[in-house]
C-alpha positions as CSV (number, residue, x, y, z in Angstrom):
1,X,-11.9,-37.1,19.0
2,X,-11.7,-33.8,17.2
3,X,-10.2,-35.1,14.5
4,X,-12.6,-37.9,14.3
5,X,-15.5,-35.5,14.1
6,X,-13.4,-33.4,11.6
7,X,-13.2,-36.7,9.3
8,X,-17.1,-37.5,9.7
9,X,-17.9,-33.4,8.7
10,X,-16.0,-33.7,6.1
11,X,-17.0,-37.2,4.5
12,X,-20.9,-35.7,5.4
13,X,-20.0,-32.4,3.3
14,X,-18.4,-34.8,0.0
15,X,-21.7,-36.9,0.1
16,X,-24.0,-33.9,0.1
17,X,-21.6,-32.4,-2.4
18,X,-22.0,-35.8,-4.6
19,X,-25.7,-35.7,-4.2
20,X,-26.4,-32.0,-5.3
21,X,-23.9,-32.5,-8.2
22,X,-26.5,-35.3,-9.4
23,X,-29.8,-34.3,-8.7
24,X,-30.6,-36.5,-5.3
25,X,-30.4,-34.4,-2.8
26,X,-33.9,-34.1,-2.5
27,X,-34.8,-37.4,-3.6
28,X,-35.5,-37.8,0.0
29,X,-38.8,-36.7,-0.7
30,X,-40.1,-39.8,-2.3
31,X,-44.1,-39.8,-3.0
32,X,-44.0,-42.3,-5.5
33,X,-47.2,-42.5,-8.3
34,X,-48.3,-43.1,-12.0
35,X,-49.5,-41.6,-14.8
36,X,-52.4,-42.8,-17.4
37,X,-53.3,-42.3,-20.7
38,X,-56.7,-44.4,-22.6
39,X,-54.6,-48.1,-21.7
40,X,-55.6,-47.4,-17.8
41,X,-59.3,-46.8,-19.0
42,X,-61.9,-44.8,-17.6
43,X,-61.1,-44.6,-14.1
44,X,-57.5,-45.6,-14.0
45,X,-55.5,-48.1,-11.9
46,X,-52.7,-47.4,-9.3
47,X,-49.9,-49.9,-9.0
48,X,-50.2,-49.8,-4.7
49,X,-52.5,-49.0,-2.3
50,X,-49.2,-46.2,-1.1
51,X,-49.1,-44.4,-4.4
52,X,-49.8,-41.0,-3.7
53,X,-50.0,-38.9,-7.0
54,X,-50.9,-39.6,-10.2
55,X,-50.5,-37.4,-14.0
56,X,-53.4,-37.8,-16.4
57,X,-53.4,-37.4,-20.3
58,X,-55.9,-34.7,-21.7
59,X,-55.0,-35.5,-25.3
60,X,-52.9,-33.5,-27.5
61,X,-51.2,-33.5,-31.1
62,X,-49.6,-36.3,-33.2
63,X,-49.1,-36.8,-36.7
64,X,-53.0,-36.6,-37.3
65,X,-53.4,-33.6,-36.0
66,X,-55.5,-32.7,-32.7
67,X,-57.1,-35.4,-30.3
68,X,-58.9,-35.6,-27.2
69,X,-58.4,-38.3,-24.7
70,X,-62.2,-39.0,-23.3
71,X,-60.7,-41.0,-20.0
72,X,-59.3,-37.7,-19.0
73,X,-62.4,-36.4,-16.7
74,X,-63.1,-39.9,-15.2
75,X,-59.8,-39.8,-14.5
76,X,-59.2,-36.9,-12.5
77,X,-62.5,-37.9,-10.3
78,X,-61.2,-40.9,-10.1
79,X,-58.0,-39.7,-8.4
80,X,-59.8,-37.3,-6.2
81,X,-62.2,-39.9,-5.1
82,X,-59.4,-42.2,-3.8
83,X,-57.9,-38.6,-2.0
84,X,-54.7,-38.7,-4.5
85,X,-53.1,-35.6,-5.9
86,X,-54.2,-35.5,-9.7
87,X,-52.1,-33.6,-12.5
88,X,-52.3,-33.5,-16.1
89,X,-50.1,-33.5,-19.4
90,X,-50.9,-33.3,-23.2
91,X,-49.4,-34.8,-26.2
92,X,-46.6,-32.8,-28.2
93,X,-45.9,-34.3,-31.9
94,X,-44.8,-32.9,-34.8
95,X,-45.6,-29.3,-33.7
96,X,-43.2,-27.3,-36.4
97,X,-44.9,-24.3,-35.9
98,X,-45.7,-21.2,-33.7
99,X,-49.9,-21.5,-35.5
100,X,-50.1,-25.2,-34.0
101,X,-48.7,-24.1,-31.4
102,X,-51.2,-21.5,-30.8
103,X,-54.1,-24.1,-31.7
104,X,-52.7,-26.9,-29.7
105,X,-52.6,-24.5,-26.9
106,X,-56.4,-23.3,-27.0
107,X,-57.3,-26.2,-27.5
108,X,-56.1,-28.3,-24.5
109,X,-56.1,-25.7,-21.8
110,X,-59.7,-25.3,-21.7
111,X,-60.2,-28.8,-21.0
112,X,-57.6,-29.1,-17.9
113,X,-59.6,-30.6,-15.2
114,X,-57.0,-30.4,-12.5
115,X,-56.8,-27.6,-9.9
116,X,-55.0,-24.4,-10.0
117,X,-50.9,-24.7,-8.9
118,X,-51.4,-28.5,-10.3
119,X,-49.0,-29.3,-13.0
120,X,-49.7,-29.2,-17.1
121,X,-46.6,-31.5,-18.4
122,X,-45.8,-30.9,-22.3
123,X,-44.8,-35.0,-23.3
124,X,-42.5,-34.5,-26.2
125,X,-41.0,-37.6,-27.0
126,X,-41.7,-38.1,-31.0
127,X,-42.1,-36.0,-33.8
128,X,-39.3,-33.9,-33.0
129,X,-38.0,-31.0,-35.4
130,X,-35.1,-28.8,-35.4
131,X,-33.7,-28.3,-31.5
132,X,-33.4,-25.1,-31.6
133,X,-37.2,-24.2,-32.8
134,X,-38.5,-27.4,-30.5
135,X,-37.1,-24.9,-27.6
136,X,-38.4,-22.2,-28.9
137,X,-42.0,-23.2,-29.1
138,X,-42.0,-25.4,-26.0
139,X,-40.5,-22.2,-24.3
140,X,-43.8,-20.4,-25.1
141,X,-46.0,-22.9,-24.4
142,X,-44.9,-23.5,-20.9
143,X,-45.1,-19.8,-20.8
144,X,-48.7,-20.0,-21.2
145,X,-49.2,-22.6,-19.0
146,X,-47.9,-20.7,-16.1
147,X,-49.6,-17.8,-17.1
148,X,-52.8,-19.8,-16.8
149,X,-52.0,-20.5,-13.2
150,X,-50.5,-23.8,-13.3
151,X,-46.9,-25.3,-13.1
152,X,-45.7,-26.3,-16.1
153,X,-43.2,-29.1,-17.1
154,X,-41.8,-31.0,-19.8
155,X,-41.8,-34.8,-20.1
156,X,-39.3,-37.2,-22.1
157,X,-36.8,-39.6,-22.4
158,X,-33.3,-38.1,-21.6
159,X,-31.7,-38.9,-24.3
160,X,-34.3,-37.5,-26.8
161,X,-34.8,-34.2,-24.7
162,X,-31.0,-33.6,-24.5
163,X,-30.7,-34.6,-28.8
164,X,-34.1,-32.0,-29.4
165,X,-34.5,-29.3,-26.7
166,X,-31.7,-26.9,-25.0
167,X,-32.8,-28.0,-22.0
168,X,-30.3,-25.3,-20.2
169,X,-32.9,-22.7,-21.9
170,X,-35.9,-24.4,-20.6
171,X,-34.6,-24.8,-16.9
172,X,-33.4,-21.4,-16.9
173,X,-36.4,-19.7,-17.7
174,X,-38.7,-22.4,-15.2
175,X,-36.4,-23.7,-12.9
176,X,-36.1,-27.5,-12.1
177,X,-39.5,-28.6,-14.2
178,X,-37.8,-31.8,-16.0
179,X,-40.1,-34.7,-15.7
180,X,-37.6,-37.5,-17.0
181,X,-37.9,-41.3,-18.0
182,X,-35.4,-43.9,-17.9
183,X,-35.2,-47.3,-17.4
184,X,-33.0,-49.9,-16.3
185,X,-34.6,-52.7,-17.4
186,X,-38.2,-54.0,-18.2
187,X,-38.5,-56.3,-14.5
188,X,-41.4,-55.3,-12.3
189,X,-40.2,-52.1,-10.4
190,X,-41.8,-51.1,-7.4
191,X,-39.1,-49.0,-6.3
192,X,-36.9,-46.7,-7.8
193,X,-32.9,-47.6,-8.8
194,X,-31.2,-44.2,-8.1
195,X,-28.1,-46.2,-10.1
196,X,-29.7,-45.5,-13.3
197,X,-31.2,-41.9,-12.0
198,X,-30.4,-39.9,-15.8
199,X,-27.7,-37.2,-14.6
200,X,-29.1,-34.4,-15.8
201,X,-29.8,-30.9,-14.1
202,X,-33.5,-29.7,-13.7
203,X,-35.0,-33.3,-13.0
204,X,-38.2,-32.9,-10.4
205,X,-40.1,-36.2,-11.6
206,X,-38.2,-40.1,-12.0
207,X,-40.0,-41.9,-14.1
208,X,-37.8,-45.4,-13.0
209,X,-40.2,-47.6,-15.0
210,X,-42.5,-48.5,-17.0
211,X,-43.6,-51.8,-15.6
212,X,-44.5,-51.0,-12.4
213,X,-46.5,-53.7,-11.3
214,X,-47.1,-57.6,-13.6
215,X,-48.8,-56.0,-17.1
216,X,-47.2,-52.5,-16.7
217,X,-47.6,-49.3,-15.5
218,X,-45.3,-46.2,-15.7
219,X,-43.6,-45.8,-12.1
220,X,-42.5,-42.2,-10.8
221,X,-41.2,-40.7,-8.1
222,X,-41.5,-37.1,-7.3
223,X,-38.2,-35.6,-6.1
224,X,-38.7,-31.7,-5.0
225,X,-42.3,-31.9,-3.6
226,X,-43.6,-30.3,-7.2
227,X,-47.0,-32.9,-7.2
228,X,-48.0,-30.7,-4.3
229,X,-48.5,-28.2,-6.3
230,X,-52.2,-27.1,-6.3
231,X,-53.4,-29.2,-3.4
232,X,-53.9,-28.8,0.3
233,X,-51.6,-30.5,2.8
234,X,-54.7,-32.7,3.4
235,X,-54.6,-33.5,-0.6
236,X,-57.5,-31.4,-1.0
237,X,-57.3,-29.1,-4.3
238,X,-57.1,-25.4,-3.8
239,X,-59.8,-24.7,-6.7
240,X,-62.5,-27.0,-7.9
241,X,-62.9,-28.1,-11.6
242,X,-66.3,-30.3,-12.3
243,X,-64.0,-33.6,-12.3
244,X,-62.6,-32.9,-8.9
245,X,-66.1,-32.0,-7.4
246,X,-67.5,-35.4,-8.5
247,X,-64.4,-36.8,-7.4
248,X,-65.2,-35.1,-4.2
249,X,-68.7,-36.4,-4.1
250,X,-67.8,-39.7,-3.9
251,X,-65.3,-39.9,-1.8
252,X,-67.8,-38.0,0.7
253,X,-70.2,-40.3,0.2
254,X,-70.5,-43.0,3.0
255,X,-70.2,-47.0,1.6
256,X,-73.6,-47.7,3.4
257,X,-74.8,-45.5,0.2
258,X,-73.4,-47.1,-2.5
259,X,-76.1,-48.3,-5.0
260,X,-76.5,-50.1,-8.1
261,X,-74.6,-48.1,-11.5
262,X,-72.0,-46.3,-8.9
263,X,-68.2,-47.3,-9.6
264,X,-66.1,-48.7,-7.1
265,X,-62.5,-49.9,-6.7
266,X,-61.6,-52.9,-4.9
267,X,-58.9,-52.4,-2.3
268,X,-55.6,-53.4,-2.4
269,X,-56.2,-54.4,1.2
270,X,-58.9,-56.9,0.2
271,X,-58.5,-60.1,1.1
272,X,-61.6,-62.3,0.5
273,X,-65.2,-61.8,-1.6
274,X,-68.3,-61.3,0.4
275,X,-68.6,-65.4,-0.3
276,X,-65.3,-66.3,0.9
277,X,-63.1,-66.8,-1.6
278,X,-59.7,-65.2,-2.2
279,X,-59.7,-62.1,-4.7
280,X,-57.3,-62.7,-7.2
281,X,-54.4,-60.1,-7.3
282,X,-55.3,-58.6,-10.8
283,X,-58.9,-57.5,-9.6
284,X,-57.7,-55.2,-6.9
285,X,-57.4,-51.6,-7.4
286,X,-59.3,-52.3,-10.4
287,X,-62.7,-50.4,-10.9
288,X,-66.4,-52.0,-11.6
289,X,-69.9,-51.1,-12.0
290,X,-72.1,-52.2,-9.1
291,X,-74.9,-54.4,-10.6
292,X,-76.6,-55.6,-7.4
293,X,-76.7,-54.0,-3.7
294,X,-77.5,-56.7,-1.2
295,X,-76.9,-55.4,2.6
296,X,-72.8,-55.4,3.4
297,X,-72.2,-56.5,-0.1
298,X,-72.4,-55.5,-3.9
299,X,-72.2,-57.0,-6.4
300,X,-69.4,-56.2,-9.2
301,X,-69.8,-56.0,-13.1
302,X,-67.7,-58.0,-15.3
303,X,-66.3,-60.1,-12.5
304,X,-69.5,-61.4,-11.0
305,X,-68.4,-61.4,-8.1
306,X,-69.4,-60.2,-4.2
307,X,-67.9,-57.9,-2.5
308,X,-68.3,-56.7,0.7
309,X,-68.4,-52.8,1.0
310,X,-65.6,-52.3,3.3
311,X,-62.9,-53.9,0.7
312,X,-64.0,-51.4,-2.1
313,X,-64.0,-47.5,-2.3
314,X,-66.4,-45.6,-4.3
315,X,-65.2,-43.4,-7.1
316,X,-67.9,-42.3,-8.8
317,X,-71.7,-42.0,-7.8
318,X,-73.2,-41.4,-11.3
319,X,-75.7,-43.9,-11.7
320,X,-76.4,-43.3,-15.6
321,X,-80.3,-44.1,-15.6
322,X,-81.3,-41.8,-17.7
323,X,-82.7,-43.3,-20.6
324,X,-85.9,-42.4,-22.5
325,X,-87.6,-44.3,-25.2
326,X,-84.6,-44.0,-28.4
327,X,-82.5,-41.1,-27.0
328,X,-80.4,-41.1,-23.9
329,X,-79.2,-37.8,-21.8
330,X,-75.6,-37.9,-21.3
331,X,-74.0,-38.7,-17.5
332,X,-70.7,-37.5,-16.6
333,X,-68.4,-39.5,-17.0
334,X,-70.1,-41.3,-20.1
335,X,-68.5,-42.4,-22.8
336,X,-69.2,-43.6,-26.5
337,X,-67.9,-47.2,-25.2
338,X,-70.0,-47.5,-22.3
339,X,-73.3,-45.7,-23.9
340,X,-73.0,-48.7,-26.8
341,X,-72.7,-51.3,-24.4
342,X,-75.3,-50.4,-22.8
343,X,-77.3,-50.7,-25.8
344,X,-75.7,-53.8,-27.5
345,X,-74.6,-51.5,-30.5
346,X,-70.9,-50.6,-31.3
347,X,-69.5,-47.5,-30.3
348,X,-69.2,-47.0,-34.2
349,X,-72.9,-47.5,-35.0
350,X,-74.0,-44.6,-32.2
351,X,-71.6,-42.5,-33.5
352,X,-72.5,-42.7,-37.1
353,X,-76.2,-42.5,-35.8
354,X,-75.5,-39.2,-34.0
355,X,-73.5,-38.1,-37.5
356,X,-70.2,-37.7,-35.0
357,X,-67.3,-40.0,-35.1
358,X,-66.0,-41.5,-31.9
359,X,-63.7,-38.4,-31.2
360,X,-66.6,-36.4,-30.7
361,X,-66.4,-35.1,-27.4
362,X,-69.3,-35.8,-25.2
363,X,-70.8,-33.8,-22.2
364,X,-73.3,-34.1,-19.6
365,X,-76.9,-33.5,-20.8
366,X,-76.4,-34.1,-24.4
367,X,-79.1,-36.1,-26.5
368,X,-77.8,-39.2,-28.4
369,X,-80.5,-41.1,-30.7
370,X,-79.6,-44.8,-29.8
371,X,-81.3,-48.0,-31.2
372,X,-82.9,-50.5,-29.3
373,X,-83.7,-51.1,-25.8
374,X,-81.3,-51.6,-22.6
375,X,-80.1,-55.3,-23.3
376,X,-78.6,-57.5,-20.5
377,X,-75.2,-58.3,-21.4
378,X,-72.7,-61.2,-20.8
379,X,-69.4,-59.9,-19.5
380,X,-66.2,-61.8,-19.2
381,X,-63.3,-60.6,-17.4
382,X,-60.0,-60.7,-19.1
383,X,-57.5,-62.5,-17.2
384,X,-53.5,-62.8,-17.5
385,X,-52.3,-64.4,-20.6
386,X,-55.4,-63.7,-22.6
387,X,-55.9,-62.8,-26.1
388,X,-58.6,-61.8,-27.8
389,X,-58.2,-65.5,-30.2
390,X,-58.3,-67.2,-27.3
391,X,-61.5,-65.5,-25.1
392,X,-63.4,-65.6,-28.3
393,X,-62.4,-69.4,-28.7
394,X,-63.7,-70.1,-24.9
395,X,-67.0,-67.6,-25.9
396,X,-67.8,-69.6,-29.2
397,X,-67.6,-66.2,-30.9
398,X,-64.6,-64.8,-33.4
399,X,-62.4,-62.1,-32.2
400,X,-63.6,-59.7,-34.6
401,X,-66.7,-59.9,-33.4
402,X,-65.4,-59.3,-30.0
403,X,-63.4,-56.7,-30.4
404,X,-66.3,-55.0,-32.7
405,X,-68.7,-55.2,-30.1
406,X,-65.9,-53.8,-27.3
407,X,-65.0,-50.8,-29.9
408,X,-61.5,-52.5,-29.5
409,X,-59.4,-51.0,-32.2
410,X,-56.0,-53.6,-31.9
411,X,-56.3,-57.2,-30.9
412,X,-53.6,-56.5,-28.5
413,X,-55.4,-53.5,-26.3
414,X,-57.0,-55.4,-23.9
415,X,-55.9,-56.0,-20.1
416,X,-56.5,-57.9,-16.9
417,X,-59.7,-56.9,-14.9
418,X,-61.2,-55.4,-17.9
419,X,-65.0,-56.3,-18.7
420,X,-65.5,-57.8,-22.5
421,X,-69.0,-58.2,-23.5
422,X,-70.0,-60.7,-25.8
């Protein structure tokens, strides 16, 4: 017997030994989430109703210089509203140089929107320069990022990271901050395949995927605990930002409140609409406008369809009323897009109006000159398989028209669940 126990000590001891030497031994920790950029849209979607975290992108620097991503704010109250953990991450390309560094930098932390202790990921997967400068300036600006109170980390694909950073440098001065994508294949993924976990030291984020669910999605998993950085052990975040109190807001506020111009998400618990037909797969966790408020139900934008309020969650209470005469006040959460719709112009025309371009950011309680009145509009809600040739085809309208009129910018950036006007 003693020996026996000797041989099952000693086959537990190689197994831990195995696991440490490749990064698992805390994979045990397994909160599993997503991460958006503009493709998940103003409010984002989650692949499953068990997705607990989820990294947001503020913007950042490609080969144009600066940008700012204007779903970043909606996003975060999104998240907050739906009681998930909310981080965020900024783009890093060709940044040759400590002066963009330093602009990048000032910049993009004054428009972090997630709490104190919540992660700021550098994504440096293009642009890359020579490996030993990348390090350099990545080194610093991680450095300010945790001097700003926040955990810093630095996304990529293993290969590229290990060919353009000396990634024992970065670990060594932060610890295990590696947020790390590769991929087995491109099949739906709703789980992570530790066989193709990239053997690498520092790793705290998987990222096992990018189609997640049918249409894609990035997939992570967070190894170490490190998305629980900045929040509560209720999810709650240890300092408020304006996005996480309106995030806040609406999750507080009771479904026998919702009214007409609120968001909502339809659960992925949802079986049937109000009128008793099954909801289609692609419309859950996806987020609509509420046109109509009719007792237990409401009625959903772009779909047309009823819903009863206990299959949806609200996720934002902004109503956006405020319109006067040929100028409209800005709502959080607004954006060029859904101030044009609103006035059957192209998000184009208001900016050109406004003498801004559509990178302008916007914030609450700014004027915009608009023309016209508030026109009732015709939605149609993109389904699997569509293109924008073939929904103009059914519409009796071109695609450029369509994608004018939707401030679409490729024929190809449309997705299921999202609301075309025409």
């Amino acid at each position: 017997m003693k020996k026996i126990m000797r041989l099952v000590v000693a086959i537990m001891a190689a197994i831990l030994f195995v696991q440490a030497s490749t990064g698992l031994a805390q994979a045990a920790k397994g909160d599993q989430g997503v991460d958006w950029a503009k493709y998940q849209g103003y409010y984002g979607k989650f692949g499953y109703g068990s997705d607990k975290f989820v990294l947001a992108q503020i913007g950042g620097h490609n080969s144009g210089g600066l940008y700012d991503q204007d779903t970043y704010p909606t996003q975060v109250q999104s998240a907050i509203a739906q009681g998930k953990r909310v981080h965020s991450y900024f783009w890093w390309e060709n940044v040759f140089n400590q002066a963009t560094v330093d602009q990048l930098m000032n910049y993009t932390m004054p428009k972090v929107q997630t709490p104190k202790g919540s992660i700021v990921a550098i994504d440096f997967e293009a642009g890359a320069g020579n490996a030993a400068l990348n390090t350099q300036l990545i080194k610093g600006a991680m450095q300010r990022i945790k001097n700003a109170g926040y955990t810093p980390m630095l996304y990529g694909y293993k290969s590229f990271l290990q060919s353009n950073v000396y990634l024992d440098q970065i670990i060594g001065q932060f610890g295990t901050c590696l947020w790390v994508g590769e991929y087995p294949d491109y099949n739906v993924t709703p789980k992570p395949n530790y066989n193709f976990f990239p053997s690498m030291d520092g790793v705290a984020i998987f990222q096992f995927t990018s189609t997640y669910i049918l249409g894609g999605l990035d997939g992570n998993v967070d190894l170490t605990g490190i998305t629980d950085n900045g929040y509560t052990k209720h999810d709650n975040p240890v300092t408020e930002t304006p996005a996480t109190d309106a995030g806040q807001a609406a999750d507080n506020t009771h479904k026998s409140q919702i009214e007409v111009g609120n968001t909502v998400k339809v659960n992925f618990s949802a079986q049937r609409w109000a009128t008793g037909e099954g909801i289609p797969s692609f419309i859950k966790g996806q987020s609509y406008k509420v046109i109509q408020v009719a007792g237990d139900r409401v009625l959903l934008d772009g779909v047309l369809s009823w819903a009863n309020k206990k299959d949806v969650e609200i996720i934002s209470t902004t109503t956006g009323n405020s319109t006067s005469g040929s100028s409209y006040t800005v709502q959080w959460g607004d954006s060029w897009w859904a101030i044009a719709n609103r006035y059957g112009m192209s998000m184009y025309n208001l900016a050109a109006i406004n003498g801004k371009s559509i990178n302008t950011m916007l914030y609450p309680g700014q004027v915009l000159q608009v023309s016209g009145t508030t026109t009732t509009n015709r939605t149609y809600a993109v389904r699997y398989g569509d293109n924008l040739s073939t929904i103009a085809n059914r519409l009796g309208t071109t695609w450029q028209q369509l994608a004018n009129r939707n401030g679409i910018g490729s024929p190809y950036w449309i997705y299921p669940g999202q609301a075309l006007v025409y």
